[in-house]
N, C-alpha and C positions, 0 to 999 in steps of 0.2 A: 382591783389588785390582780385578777386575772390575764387582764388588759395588758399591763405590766409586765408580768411575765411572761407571757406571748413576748413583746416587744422586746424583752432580754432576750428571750432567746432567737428571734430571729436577728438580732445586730450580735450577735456571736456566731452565729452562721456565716453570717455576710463578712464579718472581720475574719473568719479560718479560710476563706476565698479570697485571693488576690484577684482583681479585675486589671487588667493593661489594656490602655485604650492607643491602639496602631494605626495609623492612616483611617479610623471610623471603621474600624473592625476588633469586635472586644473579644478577647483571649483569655480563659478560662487559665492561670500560673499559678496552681494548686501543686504541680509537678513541674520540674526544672525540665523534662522533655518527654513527649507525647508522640505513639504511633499509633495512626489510624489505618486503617486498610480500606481501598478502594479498587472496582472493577475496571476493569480496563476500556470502559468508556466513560469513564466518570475524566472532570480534568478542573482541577484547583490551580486556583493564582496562587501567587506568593505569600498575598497579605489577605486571603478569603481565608474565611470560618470552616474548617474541615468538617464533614460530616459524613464521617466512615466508619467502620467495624473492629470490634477488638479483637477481632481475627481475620486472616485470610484466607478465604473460602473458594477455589477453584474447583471445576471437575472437567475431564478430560479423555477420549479414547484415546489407546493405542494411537503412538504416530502422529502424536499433536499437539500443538504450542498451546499454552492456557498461559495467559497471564494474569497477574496483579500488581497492584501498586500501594504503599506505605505511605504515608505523610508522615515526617518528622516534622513536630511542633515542638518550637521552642518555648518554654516559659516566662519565667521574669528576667532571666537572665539573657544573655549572648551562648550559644551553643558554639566551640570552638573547635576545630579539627575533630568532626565526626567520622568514623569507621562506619564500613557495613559488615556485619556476619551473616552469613547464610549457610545452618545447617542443611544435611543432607534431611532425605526425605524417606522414614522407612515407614514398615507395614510387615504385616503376620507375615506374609507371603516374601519378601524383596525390599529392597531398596531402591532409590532413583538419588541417585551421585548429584554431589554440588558440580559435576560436569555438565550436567544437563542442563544447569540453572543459569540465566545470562541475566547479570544487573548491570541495569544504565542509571544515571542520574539524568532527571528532565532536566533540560536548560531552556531557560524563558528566553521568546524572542518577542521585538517588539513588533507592534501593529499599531502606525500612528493613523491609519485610515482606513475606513472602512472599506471592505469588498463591497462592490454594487448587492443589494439583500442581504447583506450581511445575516446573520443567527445570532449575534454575538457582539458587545461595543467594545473601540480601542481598549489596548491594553498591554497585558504582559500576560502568555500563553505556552504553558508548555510545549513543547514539538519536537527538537532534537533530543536524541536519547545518546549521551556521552556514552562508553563503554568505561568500567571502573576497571579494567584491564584491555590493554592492547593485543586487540582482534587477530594481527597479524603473528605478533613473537608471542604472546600472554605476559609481557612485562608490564610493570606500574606505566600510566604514562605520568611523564613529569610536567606538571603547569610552570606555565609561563615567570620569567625571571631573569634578572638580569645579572650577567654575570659578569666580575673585572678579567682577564687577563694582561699579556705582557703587550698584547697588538690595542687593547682601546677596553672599552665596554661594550654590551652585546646582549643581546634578547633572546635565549635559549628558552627551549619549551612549547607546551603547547596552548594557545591563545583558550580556546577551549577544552578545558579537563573535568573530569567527572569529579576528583580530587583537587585541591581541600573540598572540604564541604563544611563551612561557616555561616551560621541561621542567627541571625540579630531575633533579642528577644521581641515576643509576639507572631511569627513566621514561620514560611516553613520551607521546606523540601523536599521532592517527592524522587520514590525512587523505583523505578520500573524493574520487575522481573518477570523473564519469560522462564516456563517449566516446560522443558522438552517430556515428554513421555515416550519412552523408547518401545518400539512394536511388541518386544513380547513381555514388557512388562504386566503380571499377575491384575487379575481387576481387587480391587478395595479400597480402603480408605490406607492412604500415607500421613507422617504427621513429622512436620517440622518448626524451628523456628527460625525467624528473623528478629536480629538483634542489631540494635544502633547505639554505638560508643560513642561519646563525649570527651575531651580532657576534663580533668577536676574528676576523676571518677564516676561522673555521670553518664548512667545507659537506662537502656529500656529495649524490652522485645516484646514481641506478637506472634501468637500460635499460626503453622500455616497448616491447613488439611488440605490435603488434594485428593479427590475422590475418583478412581479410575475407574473407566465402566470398561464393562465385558465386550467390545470391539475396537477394530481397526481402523484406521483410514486409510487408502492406498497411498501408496508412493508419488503415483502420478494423477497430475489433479482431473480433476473430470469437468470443470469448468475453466472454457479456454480464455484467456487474458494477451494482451498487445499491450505492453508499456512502453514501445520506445526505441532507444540507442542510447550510448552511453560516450559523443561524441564532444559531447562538454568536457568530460575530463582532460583533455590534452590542454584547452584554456586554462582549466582550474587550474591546473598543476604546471602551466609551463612546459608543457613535454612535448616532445612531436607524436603526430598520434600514429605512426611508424616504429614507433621505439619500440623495444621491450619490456622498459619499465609500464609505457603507457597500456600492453598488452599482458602485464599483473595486475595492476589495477581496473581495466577493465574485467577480466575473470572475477577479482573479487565483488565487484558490484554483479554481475551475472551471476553468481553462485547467492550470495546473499539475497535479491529476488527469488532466486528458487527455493532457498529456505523460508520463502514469507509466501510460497507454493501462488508465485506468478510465474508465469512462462516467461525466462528469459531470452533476450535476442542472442543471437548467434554471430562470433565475433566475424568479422571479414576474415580474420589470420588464420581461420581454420577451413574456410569454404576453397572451391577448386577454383583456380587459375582463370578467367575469362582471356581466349584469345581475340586477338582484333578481326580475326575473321565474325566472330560470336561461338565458335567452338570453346568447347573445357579441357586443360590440362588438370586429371586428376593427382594432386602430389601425394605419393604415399605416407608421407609424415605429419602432412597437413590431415589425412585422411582419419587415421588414427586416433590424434588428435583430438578429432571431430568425434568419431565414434565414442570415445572416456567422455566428451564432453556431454555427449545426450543422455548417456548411463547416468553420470553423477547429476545430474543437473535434474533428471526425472524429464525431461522435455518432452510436452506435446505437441508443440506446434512447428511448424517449420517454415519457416517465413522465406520464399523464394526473392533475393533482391529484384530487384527491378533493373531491366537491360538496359545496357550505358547509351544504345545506339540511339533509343528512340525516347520524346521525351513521357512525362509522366503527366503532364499541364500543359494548355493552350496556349499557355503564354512565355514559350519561352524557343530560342534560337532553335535548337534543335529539332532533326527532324520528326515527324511526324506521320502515320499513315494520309492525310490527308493533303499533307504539301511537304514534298518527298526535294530534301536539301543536299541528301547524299542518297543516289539509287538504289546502294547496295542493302540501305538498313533496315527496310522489312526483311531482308533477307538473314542479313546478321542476326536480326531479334528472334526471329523464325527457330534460326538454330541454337541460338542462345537456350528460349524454353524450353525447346524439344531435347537437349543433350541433358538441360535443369532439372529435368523428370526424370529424362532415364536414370540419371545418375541416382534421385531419390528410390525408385523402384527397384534399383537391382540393390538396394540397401534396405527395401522393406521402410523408407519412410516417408511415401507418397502419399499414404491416408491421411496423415495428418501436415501437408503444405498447403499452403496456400499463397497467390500473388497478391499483394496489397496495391493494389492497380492506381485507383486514383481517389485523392483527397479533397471531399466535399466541395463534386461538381456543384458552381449555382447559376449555369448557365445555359442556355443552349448549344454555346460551342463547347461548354465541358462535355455535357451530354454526348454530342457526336465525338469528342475524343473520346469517351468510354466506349462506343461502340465500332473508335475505328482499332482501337488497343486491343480490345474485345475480340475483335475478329483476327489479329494476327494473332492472339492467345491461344485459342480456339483452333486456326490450323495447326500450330505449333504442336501443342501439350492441349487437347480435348478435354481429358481429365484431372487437369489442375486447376483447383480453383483459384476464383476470382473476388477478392475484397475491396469492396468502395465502399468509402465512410458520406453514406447519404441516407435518408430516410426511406420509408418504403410506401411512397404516395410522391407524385409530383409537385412540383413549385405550380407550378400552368400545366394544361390537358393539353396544350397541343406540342410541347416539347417531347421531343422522342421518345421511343419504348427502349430502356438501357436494360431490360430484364432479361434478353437474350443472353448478355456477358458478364451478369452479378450470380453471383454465388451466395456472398456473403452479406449482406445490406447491416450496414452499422450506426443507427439512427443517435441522434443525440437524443439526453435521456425525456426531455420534455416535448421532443420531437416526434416521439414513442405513440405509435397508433395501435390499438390493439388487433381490430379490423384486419386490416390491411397488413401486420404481422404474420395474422395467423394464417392469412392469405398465400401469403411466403413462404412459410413452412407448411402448408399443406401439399405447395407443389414442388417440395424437396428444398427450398433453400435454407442457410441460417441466416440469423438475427442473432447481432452483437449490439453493443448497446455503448456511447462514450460522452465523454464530458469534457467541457471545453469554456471555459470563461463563466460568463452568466447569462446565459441563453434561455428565455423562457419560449412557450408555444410561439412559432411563427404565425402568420395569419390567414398563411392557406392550411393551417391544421385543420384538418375536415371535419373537427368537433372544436374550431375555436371561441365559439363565445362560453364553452363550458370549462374550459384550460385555461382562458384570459388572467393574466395576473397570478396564476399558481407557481406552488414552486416545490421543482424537484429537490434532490439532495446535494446540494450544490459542495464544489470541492474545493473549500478551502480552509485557511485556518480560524477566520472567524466566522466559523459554521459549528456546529455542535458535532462531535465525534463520529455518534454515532451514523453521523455518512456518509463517513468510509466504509462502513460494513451494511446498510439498511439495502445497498443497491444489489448485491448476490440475492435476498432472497426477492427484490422485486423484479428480476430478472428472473426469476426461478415464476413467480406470479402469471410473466408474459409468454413462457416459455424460450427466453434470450438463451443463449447458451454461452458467450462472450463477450466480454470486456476491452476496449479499448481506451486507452491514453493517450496524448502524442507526448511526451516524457515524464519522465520520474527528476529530471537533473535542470530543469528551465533557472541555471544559475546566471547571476551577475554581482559583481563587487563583493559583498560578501553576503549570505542568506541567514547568516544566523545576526546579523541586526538588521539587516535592511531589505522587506521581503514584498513590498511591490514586483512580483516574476516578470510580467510582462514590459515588451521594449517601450522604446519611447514616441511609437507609433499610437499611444493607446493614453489616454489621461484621468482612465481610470484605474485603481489599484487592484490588485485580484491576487492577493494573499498566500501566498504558498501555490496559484496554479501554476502546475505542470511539474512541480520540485517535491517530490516525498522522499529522497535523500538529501543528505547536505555532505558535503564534501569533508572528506579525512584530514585532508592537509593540515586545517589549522587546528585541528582534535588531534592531532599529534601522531597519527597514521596514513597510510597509505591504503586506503580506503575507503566505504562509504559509513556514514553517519544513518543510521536509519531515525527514523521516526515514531510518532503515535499514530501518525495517521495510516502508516504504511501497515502499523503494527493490527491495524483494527481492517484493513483489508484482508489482510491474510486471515484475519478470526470470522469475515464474511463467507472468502472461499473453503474453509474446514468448514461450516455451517452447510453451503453447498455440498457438502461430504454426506454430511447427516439424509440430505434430501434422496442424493443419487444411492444411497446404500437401503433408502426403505423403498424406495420406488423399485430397484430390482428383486426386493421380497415382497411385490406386489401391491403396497401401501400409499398408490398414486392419491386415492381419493383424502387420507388421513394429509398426507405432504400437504393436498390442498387446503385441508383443515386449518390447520396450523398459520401455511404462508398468509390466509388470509386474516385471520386474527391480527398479525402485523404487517399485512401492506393489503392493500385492497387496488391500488394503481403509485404511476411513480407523484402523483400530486399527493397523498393518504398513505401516510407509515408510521408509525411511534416511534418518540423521541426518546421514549423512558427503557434507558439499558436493562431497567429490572424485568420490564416486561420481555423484554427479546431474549432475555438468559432463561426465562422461565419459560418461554417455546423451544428453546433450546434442549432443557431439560427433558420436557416431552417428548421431544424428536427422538434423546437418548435413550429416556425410559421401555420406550416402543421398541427401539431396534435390540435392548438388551431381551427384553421379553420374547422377541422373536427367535433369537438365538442366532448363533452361529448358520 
């Protein structure tokens, strides 16, 4: 009889639970819609099982993005024309404004093929982050639709919108927010919510706490980054890259990197005049210009182009120091970098230029062009330095010593010797650090049979998240000091369905390299698209914050504590984001204890 009863009552259980079985993903439709909360390296498909928090849990200093993200699950039903609400966020002390709060909707892109080592199998993967308001005016943007007039029918809108947001039952939604924390905001705990509306009266919300700790982060980052140029857009867009219009939208992809605290480049339309002699016309309006431009932008770095005269590779027409096409252009270049400098010095921003000289010499004759560039560098501008993206160990012993003209050595990340680093920087130079397709240990790596087959944090989309962010503190490990990329924008056709980056030189796929924006145009702006990936960089470089704020209160050996819990070398990192928030937390707990 017992037996029985039991058995009643567990098939009354099971009957007050609806189960929905979706693509072989079984959905808990006890409630018509569902929010989970998740960190901002966690990342759900469409049709996965969410397993997140009945709150969202951020903490944050002065001066820094924290983000989170919500899943909307739908029930038994179809979820139709969902809203988002986002209260403000108050506390004993202040508030932090729904101004400060920016929400995207994730939109899945496809991956019909796997990156070479992929992390991750095909699929459908969050990555562009819609804006639920237009970035540029803050008007709704309108989706896509077709509209009659008196001239025919027509396609008004934008291809991709953040709005509607329609969840078939069993599914979901995710929807990214960043929390600014504005510098003199009060330290404590804030408390708000997020709510999601349904039609048919249907919502649901989730508590959000942000926890501010008792410091800053500076303005200007302390860990230096190269992403790039922003020369695709005039394709994306049809524009000449002359225009004005082309010269708004590039600012705003430049300013939106600087808010995700990466050094942006610096447009051509602001730099001085080069004459054909290699002399500078300073323009006063350009100057200016320039100057608003470094303020707002926080800028550390100062990337000196490269002279027209001579080339920058072995392989190509132009002259050369070594086979000299036109006589005059050691001379031109000469004066090119020596007027490049002064110009930066009597502006006080020499300390931080540098020449990005030559791109991943792998040969002997590259070799001697670094050394003949090298030397007309050198007479030029003594004190400007000099970046070449190569490792800091030779290919062969008997290829030349390029060490005279490097300044900066920029090893790919599995190319990364520790040795021979610290070699570098003991006798004054830096080590940056870049990623480029899928490159593991070459086989003159001077420790190769112990690298063989490992594998860094490779950057793409079907890589676990956390690899956009694991690379600041393993750089922080080797003592790297910068980042490099060769772009943010590696577009073709369109990148939000079809995201093989690379040309048709290449016949394997490599998933989002080189693209951590996606173009505004068809988002229904004149601007850039940012992403998750870009979104979890920018949370590596704040991290790098944590580092350089305890290290100058003297806590080099604790930093080291820490860094190596979660990375021991670029092969040995944790994948699990809870563990890296929970060093995190440490990192904060320390610097508040130390005080101001």
């Amino acid at each position: 009889m017992k037996k029985l009863e039991k058995f009643a009552v567990l098939i009354s259980i099971l009957m007050s639970i609806t189960i929905i079985e979706t693509n072989d993903c079984l959905i808990a439709a006890e409630q018509p819609i569902q929010l989970q909360a998740l960190n901002s390296m966690q990342r759900v498909q469409p049709y996965s099982a969410v397993k997140g928090k009945n709150i969202a849990e951020i903490k944050a200093a002065g001066n820094e993005y924290e983000a989170f993200q919500v899943a909307i699950i739908a029930g038994a039903d179809n979820l139709e024309n969902v809203r988002i609400k986002m209260s403000d966020l108050r506390g004993k002390n202040g508030r932090i404004g729904k101004d400060n709060i920016f929400l995207y909707r994730e939109e899945y892109v496809p991956i019909r093929h796997s990156s070479p080592r992929a992390g991750c199998p095909p699929g459908l993967y969050p990555d562009p982050l819609l804006p639920l308001k237009n970035p540029v005016t803050g008007d709704p943007i309108q989706a896509l639709r077709l509209e009659r007039g008196q001239d025919g029918s027509h396609y008004v809108g934008a291809k991709y919108s953040a709005y509607p947001i329609d969840i078939f039952a069993g599914q979901n939604k995710v929807i990214w927010a960043d929390v600014y924390v504005p510098k003199n905001t009060p330290a404590g705990i804030y408390n708000g919510k997020f709510k999601a509306v349904a039609d048919g009266n249907i919502s649901a919300e989730i508590p959000v706490k942000l926890t501010v700790w008792n410091f800053t982060l500076p303005d200007t980052a302390t860990h230096r980054t190269h992403l790039g140029n922003f020369s695709r857009i005039a394709q994306a867009w049809g524009i000449d890259s002359g225009s004005e219009k082309y010269r708004q939208i590039e600012l705003r992809f430049c300013k939106e990197l600087a808010r995700h605290r990466v050094n942006p480049p610096i447009p051509r339309s602001l730099l001085p005049e080069v004459n054909d002699d290699g002399s500078l016309t300073i323009i006063p309006e350009r100057h200016e210009k320039l100057k608003r431009y470094i303020e707002e932008t926080h800028l550390l770095d100062f990337e000196v182009p490269r002279a027209k005269f001579m080339t920058s590779t072995s392989n190509s027409p132009l002259a050369t120091p070594a086979n000299q096409t036109d006589p005059l252009a050691i001379e031109k270049t000469k004066r090119y970098y020596r007027e490049f400098y002064d110009y930066l010095k009597k502006n006080g921003w020499e300390k931080r230029a540098y020449l990005y000289m030559l791109d991943e010499p792998n040969s002997v004759k590259d070799y001697k062009q670094v050394i003949n560039l090298g030397q007309v560098v050198r007479q030029a501008a003594p004190e400007l330095k000099c970046l070449v993206v190569e490792q800091t160990y030779k290919h062969k012993s008997y290829w030349p010593n390029i060490d005279p003209y490097v300044d900066i050595w920029c090893p790919l990340f599995s190319f990364i010797d520790r040795k021979t680093i610290q070699q570098k920087i003991e006798s004054g130079d830096q080590v940056w650090s870049y990623t480029a397709l899928v490159q593991p240990a070459p086989n003159y790596y001077p420790q190769y049979k112990k690298v063989k087959g490992k594998n860094p944090p490779y950057w793409h989309i079907d890589q676990p998240t956390i690899a956009y962010r694991i690379p600041l503190w393993i750089n922080k490990q080797y003592g790297i000091t910068g980042l490099l990329y060769w772009t943010t924008v590696q577009w073709k056709d369109d990148p939000f369905a079809d995201h093989p980056s690379m040309g048709p030189y290449s016949v394997e796929y490599f998933n989002g390299g080189g693209m951590l924006f996606y173009p505004g145009k068809e988002a229904g702006f004149d601007g850039p698209v940012t992403s998750i990936r870009l979104k979890n960089l920018r949370e590596g470089l704040e991290d790098y914050e944590y580092f350089a704020i305890l290290e100058k209160k003297g806590q080099q050996a604790f930093v080291k504590e820490i860094v190596d819990s979660i990375c021991s070398e670029w092969w040995n990192f944790t994948t699990d984001s809870k563990v890296l928030l929970k060093a995190r937390e440490r990192l904060a707990a320390k610097i508040v204890a130390l005080g101001e």
